[in-house]
N, C-alpha and C positions, 0 to 999 in steps of 0.2 A: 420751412425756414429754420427747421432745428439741424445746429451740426452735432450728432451724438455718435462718434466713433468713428468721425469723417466721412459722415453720413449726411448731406443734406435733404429734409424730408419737407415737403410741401406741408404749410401750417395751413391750422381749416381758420382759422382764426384770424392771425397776425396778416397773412396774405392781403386781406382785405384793405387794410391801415396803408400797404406800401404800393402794392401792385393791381389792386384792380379798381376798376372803375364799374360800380355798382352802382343800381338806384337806390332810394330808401325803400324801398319795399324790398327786393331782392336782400338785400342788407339787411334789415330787420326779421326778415323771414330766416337767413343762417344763422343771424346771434341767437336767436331761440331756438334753434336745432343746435347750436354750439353750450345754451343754459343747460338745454332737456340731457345733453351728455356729460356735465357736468354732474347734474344734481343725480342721474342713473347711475352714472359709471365710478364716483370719487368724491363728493361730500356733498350736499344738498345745502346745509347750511352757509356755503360759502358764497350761493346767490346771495344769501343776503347780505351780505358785508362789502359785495362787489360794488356798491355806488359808492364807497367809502375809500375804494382803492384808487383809482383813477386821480394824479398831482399829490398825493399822500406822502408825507416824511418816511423813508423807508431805512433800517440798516436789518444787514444782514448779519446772524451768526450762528459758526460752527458750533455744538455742545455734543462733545462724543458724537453718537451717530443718529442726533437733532441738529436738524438747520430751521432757525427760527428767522423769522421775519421781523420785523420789530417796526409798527407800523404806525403813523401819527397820522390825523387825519381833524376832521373839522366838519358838525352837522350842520350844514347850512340855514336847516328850518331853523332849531333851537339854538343855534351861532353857539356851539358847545364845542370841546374837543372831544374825540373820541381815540381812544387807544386801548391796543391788541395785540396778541403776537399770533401768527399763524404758524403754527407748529408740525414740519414734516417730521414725524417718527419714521424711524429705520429711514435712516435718508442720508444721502450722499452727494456731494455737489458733483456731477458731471464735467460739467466746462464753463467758460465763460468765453464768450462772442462777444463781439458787436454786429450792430445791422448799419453800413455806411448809408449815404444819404441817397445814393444808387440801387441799392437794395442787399449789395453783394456782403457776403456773409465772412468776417475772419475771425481767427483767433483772437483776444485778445491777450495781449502779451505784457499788458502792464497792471502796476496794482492800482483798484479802481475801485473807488469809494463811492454807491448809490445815494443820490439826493430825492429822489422823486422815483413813485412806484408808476409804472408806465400802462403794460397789458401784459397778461397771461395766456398762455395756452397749454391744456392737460389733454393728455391724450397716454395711449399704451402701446407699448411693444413686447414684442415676444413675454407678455401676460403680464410685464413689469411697468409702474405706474410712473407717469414722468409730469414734470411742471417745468416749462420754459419761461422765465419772467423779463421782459423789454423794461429798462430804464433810462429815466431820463436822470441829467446830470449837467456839469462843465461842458463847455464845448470847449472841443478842440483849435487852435489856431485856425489849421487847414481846411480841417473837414469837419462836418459836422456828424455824429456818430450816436448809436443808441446801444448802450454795453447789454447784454442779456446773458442769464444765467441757468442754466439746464440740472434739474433737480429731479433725482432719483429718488420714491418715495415709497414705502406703505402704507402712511396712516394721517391724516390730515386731524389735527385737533386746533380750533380756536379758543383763543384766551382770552377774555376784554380784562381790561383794568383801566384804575383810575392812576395818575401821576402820584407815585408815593403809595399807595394802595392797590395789592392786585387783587380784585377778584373772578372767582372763577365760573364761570358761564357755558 
């Protein structure tokens, strides 16, 4: 489901959400082959903060060649907020998409501001590391749409902070 150079590439991931029809077992048995690649291939510590992402306040931003995430979110045991920034070093935005409510894949052509952090999928090509991120947002009149964001990365750093105080973890 990623278009990266007019490339449409079967997602091992997002697939699941749109297009197939799995059991839970089946299901649960790939998102732990989709962790295990994760946590081998591109950062290990980002399983952890993945229950964190899922309806989370998201904004995006360019810093030179840092694209940060800017992420809000809420621990539900301890009803606390929690905030972070997930930092692609050496990173370049690719494209931005959406996924229509059909599955099919476009450009997107307008400027578009994320409210809610959706799912991810990391995965590599030609030895270079990539992050595709699904947002939810406004809907549109006609159609209902999910914009995604294609991020070209080397280096994953997390950042927790408190509102008014960053510190570093």
């Amino acid at each position: 489901m990623n278009l990266t150079f007019g490339n449409i590439r079967k997602s091992k991931k997002l697939k699941y959400y749109y297009t197939e029809d799995l059991d839970d077992i089946e299901y649960l048995k790939k998102l732990e082959e989709y962790h295990l690649t994760i946590e081998n291939n591109f950062y290990s510590s980002f399983i952890e903060i993945e229950n964190y992402l899922h309806d989370s306040k998201i904004k995006i931003k360019k810093e030179g060649n840092t694209v940060i995430l800017d992420v809000h979110s809420c621990d539900n045991d301890l009803n606390e907020p929690i905030n972070f920034h997930i930092i692609f070093e050496e990173a370049k935005i690719i494209s931005w998409n959406c996924v229509k409510e059909n599955g099919h894949i476009s450009r997107l052509n307008k400027k578009y501001i994320p409210t809610e952090y959706g799912y991810e999928e990391f995965y590599e090509d030609n030895e270079k590391k990539y992050v595709s991120i699904i947002m939810f947002g406004k809907k549109n009149k006609k159609t209902i749409y999910y914009p995604f964001v294609t991020i070209q990365f080397q280096k994953i750093k997390i950042e927790r902070y408190v509102i008014g105080i960053r510190n570093k973890n």
